[in-house]
C-alpha positions in Angstrom: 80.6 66.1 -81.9 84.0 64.7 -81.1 84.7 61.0 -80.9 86.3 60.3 -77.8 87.6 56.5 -77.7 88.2 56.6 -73.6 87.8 53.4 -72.5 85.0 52.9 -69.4 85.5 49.6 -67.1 84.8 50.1 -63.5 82.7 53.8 -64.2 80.1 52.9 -61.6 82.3 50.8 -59.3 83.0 53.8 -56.9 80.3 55.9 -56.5 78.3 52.7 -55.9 80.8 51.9 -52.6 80.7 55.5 -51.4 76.6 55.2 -51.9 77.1 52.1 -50.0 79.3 53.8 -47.0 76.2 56.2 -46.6 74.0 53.5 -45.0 77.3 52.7 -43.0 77.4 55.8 -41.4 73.8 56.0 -40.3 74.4 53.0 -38.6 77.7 54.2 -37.1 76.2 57.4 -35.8 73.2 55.1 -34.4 75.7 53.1 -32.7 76.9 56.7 -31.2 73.8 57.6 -30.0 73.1 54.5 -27.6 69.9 53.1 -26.8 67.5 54.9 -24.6 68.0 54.9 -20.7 67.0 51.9 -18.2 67.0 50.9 -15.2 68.8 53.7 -13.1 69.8 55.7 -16.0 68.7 59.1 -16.3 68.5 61.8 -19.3 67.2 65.1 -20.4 65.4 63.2 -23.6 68.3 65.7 -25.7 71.4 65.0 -27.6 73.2 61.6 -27.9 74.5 59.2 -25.7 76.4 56.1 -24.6 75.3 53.8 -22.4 77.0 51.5 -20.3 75.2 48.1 -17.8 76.7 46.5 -15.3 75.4 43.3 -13.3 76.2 42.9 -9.9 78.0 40.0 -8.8 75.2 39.4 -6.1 72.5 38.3 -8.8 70.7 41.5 -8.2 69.3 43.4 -11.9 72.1 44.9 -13.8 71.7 48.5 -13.4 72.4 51.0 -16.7 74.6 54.5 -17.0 73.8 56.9 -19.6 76.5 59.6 -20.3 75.6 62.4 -23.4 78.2 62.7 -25.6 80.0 65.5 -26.1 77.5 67.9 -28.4 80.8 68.9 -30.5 82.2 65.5 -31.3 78.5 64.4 -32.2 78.2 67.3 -34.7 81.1 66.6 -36.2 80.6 63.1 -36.8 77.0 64.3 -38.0 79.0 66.5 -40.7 80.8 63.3 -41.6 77.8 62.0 -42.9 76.6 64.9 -44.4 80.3 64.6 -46.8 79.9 61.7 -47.5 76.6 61.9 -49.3 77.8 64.9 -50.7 80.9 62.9 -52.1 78.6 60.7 -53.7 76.4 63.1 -55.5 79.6 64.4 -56.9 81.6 61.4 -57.7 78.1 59.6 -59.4 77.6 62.3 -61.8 81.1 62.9 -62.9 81.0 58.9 -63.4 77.5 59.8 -65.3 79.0 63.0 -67.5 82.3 61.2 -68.7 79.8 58.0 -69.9 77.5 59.8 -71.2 80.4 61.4 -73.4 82.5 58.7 -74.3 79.1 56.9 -75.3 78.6 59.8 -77.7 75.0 60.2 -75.3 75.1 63.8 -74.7 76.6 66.6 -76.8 79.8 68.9 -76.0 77.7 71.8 -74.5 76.0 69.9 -72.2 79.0 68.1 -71.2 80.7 70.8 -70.6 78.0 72.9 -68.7 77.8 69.8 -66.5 81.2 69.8 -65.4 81.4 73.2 -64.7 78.7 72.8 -62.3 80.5 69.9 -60.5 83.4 72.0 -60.5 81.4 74.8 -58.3 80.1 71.7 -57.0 83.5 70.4 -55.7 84.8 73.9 -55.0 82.4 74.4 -52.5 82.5 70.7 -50.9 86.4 71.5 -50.1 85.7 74.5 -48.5 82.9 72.5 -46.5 85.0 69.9 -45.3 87.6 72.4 -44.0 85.6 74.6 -41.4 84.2 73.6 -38.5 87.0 71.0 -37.4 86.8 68.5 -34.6 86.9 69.2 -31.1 90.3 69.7 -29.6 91.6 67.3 -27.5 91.8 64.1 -30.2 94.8 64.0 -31.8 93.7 60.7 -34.0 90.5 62.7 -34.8 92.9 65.9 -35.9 95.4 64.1 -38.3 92.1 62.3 -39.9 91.0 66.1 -40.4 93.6 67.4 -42.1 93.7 64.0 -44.3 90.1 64.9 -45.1 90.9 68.3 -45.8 94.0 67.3 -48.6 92.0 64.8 -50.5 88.9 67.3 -50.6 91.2 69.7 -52.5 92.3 67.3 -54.4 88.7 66.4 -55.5 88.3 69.7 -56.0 91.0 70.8 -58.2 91.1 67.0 -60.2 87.6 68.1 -60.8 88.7 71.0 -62.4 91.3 69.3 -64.4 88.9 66.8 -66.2 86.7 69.7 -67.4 90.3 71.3 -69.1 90.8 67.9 -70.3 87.3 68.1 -72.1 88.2 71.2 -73.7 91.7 70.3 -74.4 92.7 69.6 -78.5 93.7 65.7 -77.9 91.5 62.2 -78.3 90.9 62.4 -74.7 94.0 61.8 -72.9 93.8 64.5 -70.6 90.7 63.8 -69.4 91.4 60.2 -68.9 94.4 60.6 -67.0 92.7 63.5 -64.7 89.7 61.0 -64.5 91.7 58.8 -62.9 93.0 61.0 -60.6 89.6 62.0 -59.6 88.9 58.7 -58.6 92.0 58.4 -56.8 91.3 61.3 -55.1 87.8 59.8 -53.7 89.3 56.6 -52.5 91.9 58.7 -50.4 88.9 60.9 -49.0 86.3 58.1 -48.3 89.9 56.2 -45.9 90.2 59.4 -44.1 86.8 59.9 -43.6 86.8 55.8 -42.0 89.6 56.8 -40.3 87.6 60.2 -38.6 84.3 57.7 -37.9 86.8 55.5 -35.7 88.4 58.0 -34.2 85.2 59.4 -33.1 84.1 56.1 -32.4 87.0 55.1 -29.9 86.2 57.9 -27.2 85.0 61.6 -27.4 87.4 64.7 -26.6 89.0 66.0 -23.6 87.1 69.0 -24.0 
C-alpha cells in the first residue's frame, strides 16, 4: 500500500458541529410548531402551528390564538433537517475514509470503494437539495435556496475530486487540496442552510 504523509489536524472538527446542528434543528422546528392550544384557541389536532397570548389590560385571563402554518413552508423546513443529517453522514465518513488512509488503517481497495460510494452518495444529496424548493413568496427564503443548491454541488463534485486525488500518481497532494475544498464546501452549505432556518423562522409565505 502507498504511504501517504497527509497531515490530519482538525479531521473530526466538522462533522462533529454539523452532528451538533442536528439537535439544533429539532429544536428549531419544535419552536415552529408552537405549543398546543389554550384558552380560546382552537385546532384540527393536524399540522403545525404558532401561537400567539395576549392579556387584557382589564386583569381578565389572557386569552391564546393558534394559527397553522403554512403546510409548504413547514415541509420545507422539515427537508432542512432531513439535509442536514444527511450532510453529516457524508461529511463524517469522508473525515473517517481519508484517516483511515493516511493512518495506513485500511487498504487502497477499500479506500477507494468507499469513496465511490460517497461520491453516489453526494451525487444524489445535490440533486436532493435542489427539488422541491421553498414556497414562493419569501424572497430571503429563495436566495438561501439557491445558496443551498451551489454549495451542494460543490460537495458533490469536491467529493468527486478527492476520490481522483486517491487515484492520482502524487504523495497525496491532490487529495489534500480537494479535501480541503470539501470541507470548505460544508461550511458554505451548513451557513446557507442557518440562513434558510431563519428565514423560515422570521414569517411563513405569502402563499
Amino acid at each position: 500500500m502507498a504511504t501517504n504523509p497527509d497531515p490530519k489536524p482538525g479531521r473530526w472538527i466538522l462533522p462533529l458541529v454539523i452532528v451538533g446542528m442536528v439537535g439544533f434543528t429539532y429544536l428549531f422546528v419544535n419552536t415552529l410548531e408552537g405549543p398546543p392550544a389554550t384558552g380560546s384557541g382552537t385546532g384540527d389536532g393536524t399540522g403545525a402551528t404558532s401561537t400567539t397570548s395576549t392579556a387584557p389590560e382589564d386583569g381578565t385571563a389572557a386569552t391564546t390564538t393558534t394559527t397553522p402554518l403554512d403546510p409548504a413552508l413547514q415541509d420545507y423546513v422539515d427537508g432542512l433537517a432531513t439535509d442536514r443529517t444527511r450532510l453529516a453522514e457524508i461529511s463524517t465518513e469522508m473525515e473517517a475514509v481519508n484517516e483511515e488512509w493516511d493512518a495506513k488503517e485500511i487498504e487502497f481497495v477499500e479506500a477507494k470503494n468507499r469513496l465511490e460510494d460517497l461520491s453516489e452518495q453526494a451525487t444524489a444529496f445535490a440533486d436532493g437539495v435542489e427539488l422541491p424548493g421553498p414556497p414562493a413568496g419569501n424572497a430571503e427564503l429563495d436566495a438561501a435556496h439557491q445558496a443551498l443548491i451551489a454549495a451542494a454541488r460543490k460537495i458533490s463534485s469536491t467529493t468527486d475530486a478527492v476520490l481522483a486525488g486517491l487515484l492520482a500518481p502524487d504523495t497525496g497532494e491532490l487529495r489534500r487540496a480537494a479535501l480541503d475544498d470539501f470541507r470548505t464546501a460544508v461550511g458554505e452549505f451548513v451557513s446557507a442552510l442557518e440562513s434558510a432556518e431563519a428565514a423560515a423562522a422570521a414569517g411563513t409565505s405569502n402563499v
